[in-house]
Structures are given as C-alpha cells and as structure tokens.
C-alpha positions in Angstrom: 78.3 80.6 104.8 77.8 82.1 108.6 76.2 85.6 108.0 78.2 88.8 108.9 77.1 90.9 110.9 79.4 93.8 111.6 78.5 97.0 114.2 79.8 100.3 112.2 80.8 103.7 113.8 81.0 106.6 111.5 82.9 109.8 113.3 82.4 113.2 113.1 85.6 114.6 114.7 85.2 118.6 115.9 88.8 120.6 115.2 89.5 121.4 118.5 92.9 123.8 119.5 95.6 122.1 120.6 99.2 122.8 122.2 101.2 119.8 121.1 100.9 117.0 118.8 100.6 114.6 121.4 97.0 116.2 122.1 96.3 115.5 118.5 96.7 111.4 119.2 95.0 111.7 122.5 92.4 113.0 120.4 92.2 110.6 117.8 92.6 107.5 120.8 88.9 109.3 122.5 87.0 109.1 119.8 88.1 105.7 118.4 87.5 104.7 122.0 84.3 105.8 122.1 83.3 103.6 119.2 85.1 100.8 120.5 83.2 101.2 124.0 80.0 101.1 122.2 80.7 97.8 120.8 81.9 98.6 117.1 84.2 96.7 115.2 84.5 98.9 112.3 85.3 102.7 112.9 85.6 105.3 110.0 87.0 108.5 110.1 87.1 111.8 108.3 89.3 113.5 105.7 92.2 115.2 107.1 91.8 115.7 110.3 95.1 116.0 110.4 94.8 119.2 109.6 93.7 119.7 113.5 97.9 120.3 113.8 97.8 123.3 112.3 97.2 125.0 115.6 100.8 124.2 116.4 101.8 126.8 112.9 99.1 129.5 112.9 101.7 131.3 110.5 101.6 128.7 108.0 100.7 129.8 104.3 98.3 127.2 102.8 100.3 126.5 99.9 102.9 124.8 102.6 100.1 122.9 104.4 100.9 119.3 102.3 104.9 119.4 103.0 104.3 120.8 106.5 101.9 117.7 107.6 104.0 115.3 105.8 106.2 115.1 108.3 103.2 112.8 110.3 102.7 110.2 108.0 104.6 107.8 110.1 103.6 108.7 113.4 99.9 108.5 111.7 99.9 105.4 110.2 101.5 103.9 113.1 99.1 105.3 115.8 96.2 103.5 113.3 97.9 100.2 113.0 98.8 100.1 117.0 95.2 100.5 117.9 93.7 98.5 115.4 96.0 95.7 116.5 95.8 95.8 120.3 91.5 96.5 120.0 90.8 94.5 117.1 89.1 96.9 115.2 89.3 97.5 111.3 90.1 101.6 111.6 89.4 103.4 108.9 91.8 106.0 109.7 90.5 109.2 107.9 93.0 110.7 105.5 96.6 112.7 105.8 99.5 113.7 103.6 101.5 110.7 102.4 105.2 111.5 100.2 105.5 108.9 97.5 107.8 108.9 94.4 105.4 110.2 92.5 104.7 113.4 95.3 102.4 113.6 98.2 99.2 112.2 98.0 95.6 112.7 100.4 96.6 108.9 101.6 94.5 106.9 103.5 95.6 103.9 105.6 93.0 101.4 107.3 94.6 99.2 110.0 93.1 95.6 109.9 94.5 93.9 113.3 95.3 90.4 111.2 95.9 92.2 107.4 98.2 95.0 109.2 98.4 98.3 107.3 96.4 98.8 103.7 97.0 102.1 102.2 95.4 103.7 99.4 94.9 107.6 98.1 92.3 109.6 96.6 92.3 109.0 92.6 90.0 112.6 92.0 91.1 115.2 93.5 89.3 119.0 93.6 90.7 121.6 92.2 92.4 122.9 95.7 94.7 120.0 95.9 95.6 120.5 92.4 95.8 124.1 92.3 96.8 125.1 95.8 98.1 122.5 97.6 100.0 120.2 93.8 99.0 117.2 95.4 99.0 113.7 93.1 96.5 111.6 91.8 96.4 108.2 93.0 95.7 104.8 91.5 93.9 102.7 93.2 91.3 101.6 95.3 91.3 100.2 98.7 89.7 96.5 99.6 89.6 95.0 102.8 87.8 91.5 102.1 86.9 89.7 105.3 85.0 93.0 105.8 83.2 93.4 102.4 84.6 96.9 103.1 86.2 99.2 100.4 87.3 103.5 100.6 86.8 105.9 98.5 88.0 109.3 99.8 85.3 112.3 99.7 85.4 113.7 95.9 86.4 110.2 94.7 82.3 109.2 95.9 80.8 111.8 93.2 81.8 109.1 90.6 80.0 106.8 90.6 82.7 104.2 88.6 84.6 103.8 91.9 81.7 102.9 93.5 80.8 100.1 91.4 84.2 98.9 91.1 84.5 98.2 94.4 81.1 96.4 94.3 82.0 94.4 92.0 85.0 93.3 93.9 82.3 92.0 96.7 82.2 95.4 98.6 79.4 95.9 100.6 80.6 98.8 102.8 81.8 101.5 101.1 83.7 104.1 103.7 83.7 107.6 102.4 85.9 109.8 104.8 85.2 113.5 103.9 86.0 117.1 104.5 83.4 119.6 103.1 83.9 123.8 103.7 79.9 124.8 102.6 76.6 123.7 103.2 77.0 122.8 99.3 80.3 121.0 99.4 78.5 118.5 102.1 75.1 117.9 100.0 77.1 116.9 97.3 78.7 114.2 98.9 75.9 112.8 101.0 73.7 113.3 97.8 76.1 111.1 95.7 76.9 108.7 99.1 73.2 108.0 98.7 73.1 107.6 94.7 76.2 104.9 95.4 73.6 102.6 97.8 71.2 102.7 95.8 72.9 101.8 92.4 75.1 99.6 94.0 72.4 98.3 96.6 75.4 98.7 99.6 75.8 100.7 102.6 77.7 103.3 102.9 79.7 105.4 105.7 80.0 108.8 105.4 82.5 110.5 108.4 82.5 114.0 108.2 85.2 116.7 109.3 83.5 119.7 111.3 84.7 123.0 113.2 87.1 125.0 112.1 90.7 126.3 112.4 89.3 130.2 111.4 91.8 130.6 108.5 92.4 128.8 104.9 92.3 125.9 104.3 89.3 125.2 106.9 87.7 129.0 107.2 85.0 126.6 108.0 83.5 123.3 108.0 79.9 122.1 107.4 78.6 118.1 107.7 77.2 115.3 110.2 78.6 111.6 110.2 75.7 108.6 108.9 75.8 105.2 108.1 73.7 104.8 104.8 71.6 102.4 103.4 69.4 101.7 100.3 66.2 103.2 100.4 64.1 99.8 100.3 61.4 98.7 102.5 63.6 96.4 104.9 65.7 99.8 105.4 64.7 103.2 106.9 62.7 105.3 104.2 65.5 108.2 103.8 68.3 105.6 103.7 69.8 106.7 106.7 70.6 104.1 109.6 72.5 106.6 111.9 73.6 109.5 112.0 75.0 112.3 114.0 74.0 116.0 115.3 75.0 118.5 112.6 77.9 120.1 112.8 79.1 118.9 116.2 81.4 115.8 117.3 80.0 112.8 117.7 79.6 109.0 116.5 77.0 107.3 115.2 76.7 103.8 115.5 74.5 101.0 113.5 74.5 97.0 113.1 74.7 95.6 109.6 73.8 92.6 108.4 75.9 92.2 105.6 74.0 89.3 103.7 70.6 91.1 104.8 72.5 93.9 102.6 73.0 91.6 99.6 69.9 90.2 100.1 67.9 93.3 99.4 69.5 93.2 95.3 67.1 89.5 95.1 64.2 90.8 97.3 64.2 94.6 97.3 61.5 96.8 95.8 63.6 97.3 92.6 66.9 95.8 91.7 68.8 98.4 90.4 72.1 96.0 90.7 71.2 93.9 88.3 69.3 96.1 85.9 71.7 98.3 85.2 72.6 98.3 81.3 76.4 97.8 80.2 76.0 98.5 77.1 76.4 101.8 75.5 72.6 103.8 74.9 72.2 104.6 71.1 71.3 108.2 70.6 68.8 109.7 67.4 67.4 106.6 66.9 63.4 107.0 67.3 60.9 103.8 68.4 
C-alpha cells in the first residue's frame, strides 16, 4: 500500500471582539486559510470557539450560553462543510452547541470534501456542562478512515479507553480540540494527549482555545496548539513535532508519515501497543 503522508495544522484561535457574526466566519475562513496556504491538508480546531459570539450578548447569563449559541449550529456546520469541499481539506472544525432529541450536545462536525459532514459529540463531559450549562452526554466516537484520523473532544482525552478505541479502529491521528480556563486545566490535557501517543504509539493534535471574553464562562483562557508524537528515537525527544507560542494565535504545522507512525509499534524503543495486558491484574497474590 502507497504510504500516507499527510501535512497537519493544529490552531490556536485568540477570542477576539467582534460586531457581527459575520466577523466570527471571517475569522474562522483566516485561520483555516492560513493552514491551507501553508500546504496542510488536515486542519484541527479548538473547543468552542464559538463562544467568540458572545461579544454580540455581553448581558448573557452563563446558564443561557448552550440555547443562546444553538441557534449557529447550521450556519457552523455549513461554513465547515463549504470550505472543506471547495479546498479539499479534512476540517476538523473545533466544537459548538448542537440540539438533538436527546438535548444539546458540545458537537463536533469534521467536513471531509468526498465523505461530506461527520458529526460526533463529547461522551465525558466536566462538571460545568453538567452543572451549569445541562448539556448531554454523547455516544460515540468520530472516524474518518482514508485519514486514519479519529476526535475525541478535550475531557474525553483524559480517558484513555477512547483513545485506544479509536486505535484499534486504525486511527492514527487522534484530534483533540480543547478549551482549558487554568494553567492546570491545560497540563492536564497535554499531559494525558501525550500518555494517549505513547500507549497507543499515534500522533496526536492538540488545538487549543486562548484569550478571553473577561466574564464567565472564559474569565480566561490558558494553552498553545502542538502536533504530538511518541517519544521514540525516530521522533523528537519531548514528543512534540510543532507547536505554537503560548497563549497567542497561531498554527503549527508538521508532515506525518502515517506508516513511519505505525512503524515505530515494530521498531520503536519499546512497544507499548502490543504489550499492553488485557487481562485483568490479580491483586494479594505474592510471587
């Protein structure tokens, strides 16, 4: 089989003030742009950023934010799927407020140019969306195959069964859009984006919301966008391929060779893919 070889741009996308919601796409279209012009075909993109419109209701209590935003979800999902289709890039649109039967979900919809629109929403959600915002849980995961590319949506990366779910559907990219308040909130992640590369020996794309809207629900922001990878002598020594200035907008850009990826679980300094136990450890029993 042809080796893949796919250039990845992870975005960190800066809140900025805005008058209409027409400035909101414009900014969505620069920075997607930007990646394009730098030759990417894959482009990932943070957890609600969405929540950028908020300039348009300073007034807005947070409890109010998920039906308020709702109200984009077409507009969103369309804006993704027209660019993906007239570029050719697969977008990994960040994440925004989606109403289903069930209730509105953190949704998150990558637009493929041949596939169309895939959809999926966060299945672990923090104790804000429960509490403060009465979001619902979703189901599933998201898969994009001629990509090797799956999502899993900020919290959803600190377990590490989603991760290795969608490894063992034959995903080698895993795309991790995230939003993260504190200093700890963002460690977190990137700590448990690296634990999923190296258990799962895969890259992952971590695309981080920063600034702020200076009120609930982003008092603040804190991150940088990378591209990960695991820690083994073909690879960089902190597992990080690209990555972006803290806490400032930008895009980091990285070429992966997706078989060179798989490779690394034959020929790699350990192979934590396939030594990983199944089977339940016994406990109390001594040597």
């Amino acid at each position: 089989m042809e080796a893949l070889k796919i250039k990845v741009a992870s975005v960190a996308w800066k809140i900025r003030k805005i008058a209409s919601d027409s400035e909101f796409f414009a900014h969505f279209y620069d920075l997607v742009e930007q990646a394009y012009d730098a030759g990417a075909n894959v482009v990932v993109l943070p957890e609600l950023q969405v929540l950028e419109l908020l300039h348009l209701e300073p007034q807005l209590k947070e409890v109010h934010v998920p039906e308020y935003l709702v109200q984009y979800s077409d507009a969103f999902e369309d804006w993704i799927q027209r660019i993906s289709t007239s570029s050719g890039l697969t977008l990994v649109g960040g994440s925004y407020f989606k109403k289903t039967d069930a209730g509105i979900v953190n949704a998150c919809a990558v637009g493929h140019p041949s596939l169309g629109l895939v959809v999926g929403a966060k299945n672990n959600l923090t104790r804000y969306e429960r509490e403060i915002w009465g979001l619902t849980t979703g189901n599933s995961l998201v898969k994009i195959p001629d990509r090797r590319l799956g999502v899993t949506i900020c919290y959803d990366s600190e377990f590490p069964e989603s991760g290795r779910a969608l490894a063992e559907e034959g995903v080698v990219i895993q795309c991790v859009p995230a939003f993260t308040e504190t200093e700890h909130g963002f460690h977190r992640v990137r700590w448990c984006c690296h634990a999923r590369t190296i258990e799962n020996q895969v890259f992952v794309v971590h695309s981080s919301l920063v600034g702020d809207l200076g009120r609930e629900p982003v008092p603040s922001t804190y991150g940088s966008s990378a591209i990960l990878c695991p820690a083994h002598q073909m690879f960089p020594a902190k597992g990080i391929l690209a990555e972006t200035d803290l806490n400032k907008e930008g895009v980091a850009i990285a070429d992966l060779d997706l078989d060179f990826g798989e490779e690394c679980r034959e020929t790699g300094d350990v192979q934590n893919w396939h030594d990983r136990h199944s089977s339940e450890w016994p406990l109390g029993r001594s040597l």
